[in-house]
N, C-alpha and C positions, 0 to 999 in steps of 0.2 A: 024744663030743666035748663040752667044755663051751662052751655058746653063749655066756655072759658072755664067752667070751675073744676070741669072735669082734669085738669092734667094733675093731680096728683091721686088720678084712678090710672098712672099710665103702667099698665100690667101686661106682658109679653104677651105673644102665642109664637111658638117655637115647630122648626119645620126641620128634619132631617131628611138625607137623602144616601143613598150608597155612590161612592165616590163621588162627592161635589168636590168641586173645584177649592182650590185653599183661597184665590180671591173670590169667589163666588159665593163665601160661605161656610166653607173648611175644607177640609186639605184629601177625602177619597177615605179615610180611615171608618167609615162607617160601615159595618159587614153584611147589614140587614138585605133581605133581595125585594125590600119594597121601603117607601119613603116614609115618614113619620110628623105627623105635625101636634103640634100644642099649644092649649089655651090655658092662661092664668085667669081663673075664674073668682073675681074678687067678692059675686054675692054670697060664696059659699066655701069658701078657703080652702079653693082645689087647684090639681091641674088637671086638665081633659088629654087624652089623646087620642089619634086616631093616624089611621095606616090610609096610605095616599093609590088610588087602585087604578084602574085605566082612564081617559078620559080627567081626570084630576077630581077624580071620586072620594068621597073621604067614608071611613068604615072605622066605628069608635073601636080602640083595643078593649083587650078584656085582662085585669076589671079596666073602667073607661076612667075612674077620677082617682085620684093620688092628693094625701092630705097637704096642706101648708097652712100657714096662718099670715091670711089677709095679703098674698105676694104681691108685689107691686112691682117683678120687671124679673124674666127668666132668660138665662143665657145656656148654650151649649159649646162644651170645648169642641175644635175642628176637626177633631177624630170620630164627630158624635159618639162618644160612649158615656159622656159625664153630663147634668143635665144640673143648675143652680138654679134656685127663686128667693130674690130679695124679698124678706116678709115686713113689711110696714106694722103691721100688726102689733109684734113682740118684737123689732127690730133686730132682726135674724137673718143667717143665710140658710135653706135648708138643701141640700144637694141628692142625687140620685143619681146612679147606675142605669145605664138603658142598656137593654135587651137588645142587641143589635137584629135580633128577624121579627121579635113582636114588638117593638117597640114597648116593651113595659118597664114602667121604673120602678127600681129598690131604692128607697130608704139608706143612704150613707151611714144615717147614725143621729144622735143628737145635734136641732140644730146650730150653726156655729153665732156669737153672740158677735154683733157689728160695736167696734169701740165707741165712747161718746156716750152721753146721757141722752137717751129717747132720741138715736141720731134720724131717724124717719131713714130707712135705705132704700134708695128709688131704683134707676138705672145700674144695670150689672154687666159684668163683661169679662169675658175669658180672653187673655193672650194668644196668640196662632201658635206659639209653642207651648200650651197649657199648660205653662209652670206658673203662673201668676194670676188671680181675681181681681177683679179689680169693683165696690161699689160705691154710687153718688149718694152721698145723705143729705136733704135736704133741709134737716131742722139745725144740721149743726156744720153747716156749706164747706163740707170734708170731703176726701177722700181716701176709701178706707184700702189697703192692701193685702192680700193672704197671697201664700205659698200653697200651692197643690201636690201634695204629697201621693203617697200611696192609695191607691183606692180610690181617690177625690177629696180623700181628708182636706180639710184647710185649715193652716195656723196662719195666725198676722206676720206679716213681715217685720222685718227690725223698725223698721219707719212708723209703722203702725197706721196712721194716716197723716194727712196734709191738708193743708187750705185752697178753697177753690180761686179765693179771693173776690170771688162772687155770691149771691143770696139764691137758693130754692133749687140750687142742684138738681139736672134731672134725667136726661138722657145723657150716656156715657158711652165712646167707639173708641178702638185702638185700632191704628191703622195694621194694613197688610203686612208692614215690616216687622211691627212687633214692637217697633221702637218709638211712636209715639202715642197719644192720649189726651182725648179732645171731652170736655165737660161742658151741659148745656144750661146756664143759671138763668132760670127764667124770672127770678125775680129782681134781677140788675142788668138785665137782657147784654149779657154780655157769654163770650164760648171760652172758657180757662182752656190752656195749651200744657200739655208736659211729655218729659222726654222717659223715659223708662230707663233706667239702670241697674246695674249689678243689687242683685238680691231684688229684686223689684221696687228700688225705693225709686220716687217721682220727684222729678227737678222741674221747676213753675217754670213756664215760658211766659210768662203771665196773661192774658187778658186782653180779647180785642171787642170791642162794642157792636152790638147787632140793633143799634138803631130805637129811640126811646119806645117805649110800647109793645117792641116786638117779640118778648114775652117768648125764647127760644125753648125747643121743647124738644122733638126726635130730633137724630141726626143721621146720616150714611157715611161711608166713603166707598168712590169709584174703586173698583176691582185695583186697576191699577196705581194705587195710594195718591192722585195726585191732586185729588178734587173733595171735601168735604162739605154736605148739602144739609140744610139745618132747617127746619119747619118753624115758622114765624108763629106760630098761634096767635098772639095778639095783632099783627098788620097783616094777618089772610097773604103769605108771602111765601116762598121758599128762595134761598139763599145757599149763594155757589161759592168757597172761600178756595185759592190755588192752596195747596201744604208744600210748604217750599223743604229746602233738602234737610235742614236744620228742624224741621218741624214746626216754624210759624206760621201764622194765616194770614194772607192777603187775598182782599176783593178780587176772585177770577177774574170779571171781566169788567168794562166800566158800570153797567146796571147789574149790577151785584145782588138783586133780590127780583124773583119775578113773583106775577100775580095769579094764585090758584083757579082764578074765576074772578066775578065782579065786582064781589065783596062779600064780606062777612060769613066767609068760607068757616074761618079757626081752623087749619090744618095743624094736627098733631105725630104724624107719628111719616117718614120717609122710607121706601125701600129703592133698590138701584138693581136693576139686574145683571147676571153674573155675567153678560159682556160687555156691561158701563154704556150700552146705548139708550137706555130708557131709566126714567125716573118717574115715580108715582110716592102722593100724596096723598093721606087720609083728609078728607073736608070734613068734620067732628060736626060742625052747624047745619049745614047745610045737605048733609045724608052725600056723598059721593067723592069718589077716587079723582085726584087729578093725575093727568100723564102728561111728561114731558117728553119732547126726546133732547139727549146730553152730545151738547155739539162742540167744536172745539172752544179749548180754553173753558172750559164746564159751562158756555151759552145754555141756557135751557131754554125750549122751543114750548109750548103749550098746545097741545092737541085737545081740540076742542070737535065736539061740547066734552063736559064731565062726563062721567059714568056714574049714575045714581044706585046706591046703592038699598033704595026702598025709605019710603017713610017711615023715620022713626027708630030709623036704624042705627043712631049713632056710630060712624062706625071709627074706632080708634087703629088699633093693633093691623100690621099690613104685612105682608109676609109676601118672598116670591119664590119656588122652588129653584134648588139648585140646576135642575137644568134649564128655565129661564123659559121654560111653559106656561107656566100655572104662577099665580098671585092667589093669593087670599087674603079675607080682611076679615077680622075680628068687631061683628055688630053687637056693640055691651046693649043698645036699646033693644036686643029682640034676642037675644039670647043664643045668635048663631053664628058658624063661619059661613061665607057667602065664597064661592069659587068662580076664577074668572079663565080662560085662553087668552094670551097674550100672543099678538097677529105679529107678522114679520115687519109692520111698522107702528109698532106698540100701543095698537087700541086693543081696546078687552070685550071680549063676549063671555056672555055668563056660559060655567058649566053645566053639564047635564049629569044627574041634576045640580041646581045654581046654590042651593042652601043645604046649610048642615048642621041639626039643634045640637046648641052644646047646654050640658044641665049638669048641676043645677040650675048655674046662671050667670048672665055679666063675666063674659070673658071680654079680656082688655089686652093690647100690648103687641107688642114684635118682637120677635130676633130668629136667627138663622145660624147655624153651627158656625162659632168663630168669630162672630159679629152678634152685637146687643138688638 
């Protein structure tokens, strides 16, 4: 399989927690008295969940899958109660209600129809104050806008959508403030900039370049809004941009992109943990997590070796619990989450136990209550 071709398999797995932090992930409004994680499982157009137990144990809910069609990227509002999945499929948002102690999702309602002809909606993303959606279309390099109503309903905003002014749209963050909105176009390797305003319509900051070939793909930002980290897929890279007060991006530091390993990594998908000292990267090619640690001015350090995470494992979707314990990764090649401990100078040991079958199959993707 070629892993370059996998980024438009890039399909969540979603991880709640009771009280996380609102930069960590969301803001405590979660009421369950146990953690909750989720896979978008693209071979079979589900979502998986499971309740997070001692040790960073995972125990599927009951029932364990929840329908969609074909989702290509799930987000949770910061209160975790609202749970979305862009469906590529039938180009759709379909949204669900969580059960704050089982973690089980209800059904909204019919799904909500993303503007645009056949717009492919990839990346999604709720606001820290869940009044605004936000999803990346990639066939028609848009972005689309809804209101979050009553319930989790969604209508489009007045704007409706906007241009990336970029091609392939695909990972989508709003920072901590609320007030800005960064989009990852992998096909003009360049990150769109906007500001968020009254009624949620988006004002273009326009457009900074991430280097020919670099093929931008997930993205994070630092708890504390001030650092935005982007996954190179095509240059095996990650990338540190400073977000200045206005919302534009500049090169953190002068080597503005570090390297996951020695090549031909493909890193897809970034998470950051909820104290901004540690960064990790999925290696898509290569089977294995990279870790950073995030120094000042968003330096990133590479803590070596990799972490393998098994032959064949492809693994995409990267998730870190709210309290900054436990990492997970989403292996689409083998059909499971794989659990790690994160050490007090952010290497990872596997959990016990270390794997966890998600089925039917092919779960892909990340996000974390309040972040995509």
């Amino acid at each position: 399989m070629n892993t370059r071709s996998l980024s438009w398999l890039a399909l969540p797995l979603v991880l709640l927690s009771a009280g996380c932090p609102e930069g960590g992930g969301g803001e405590g409004g979660f009421q369950g008295t146990s953690a909750v994680l989720y896979t978008a499982n693209d071979g079979s157009n589900t979502i998986s969940g499971f309740t997070i137990g001692a040790g960073g144990a995972l125990s599927a809910t009951n029932p364990a899958t929840f329908g969609t069609n074909n989702p290509e990227w799930l987000t949770v509002s910061s209160n975790g109660q609202l749970l979305y999945a862009s469906n590529q499929g039938n180009h759709t948002i379909s949204g669900f209600t969580v059960n704050g102690t089982t973690g089980v999702l209800t059904s909204i309602g019919t799904p909500t129809a993303v503007p645009g002809t056949n717009p492919s909606p990839r990346g999604i993303t709720v606001t820290p104050n869940r009044q605004f959606l936000y999803v990346a279309n990639s066939a028609t390099n848009t972005v689309a806008g809804f209101s979050i109503g009553a319930g989790g309903v969604l209508t489009a905003t007045a704007q409706g959508t906007i241009g990336t002014g970029g091609t392939l749209a695909r990972g989508i963050v709003v920072a901590p403030n609320g007030q800005f909105l960064y989009v990852a176009n992998s096909g003009s390797n360049t990150i769109s900039a906007f500001t968020i305003g009254a009624g949620g319509a988006l004002t273009s900051l326009g457009t900074v370049s991430t280097g020919a070939g670099s093929a931008p793909e997930g993205l994070a930002i630092s708890p504390d809004g001030a650092f935005l980290f982007v996954a190179y897929q095509g240059t095996d890279r990650v990338a540190a941009f400073a977000i200045g007060g206005g919302g534009a991006l500049t090169p953190a530091v002068p080597q503005a992109s570090f390297p996951t390993g020695t090549g031909g990594e493909g890193p897809q998908r970034v998470a950051i943990s909820p104290n901004g000292s540690f960064l990790y990267a999925t290696n898509t090619a290569t089977n294995e997590v990279a870790a950073f640690t995030v120094g000042s001015g968003g330096q990133l350090t590479l803590l070596n070796p990799n972490t393998s995470t098994g032959a064949g494992t492809t693994p995409i979707g990267i998730t870190i619990d709210p309290t900054g314990q436990f990492l997970y990764v989403a292996n689409s090649g083998m059909n499971e989450v794989r659990g790690y401990r994160i050490g007090a100078g952010g290497a990872l040991t596997p959990t016990i136990p270390a794997t966890f079958s998600v089925l039917p199959q092919v779960p892909i993707g990340i996000a974390t209550p309040g972040r995509p």
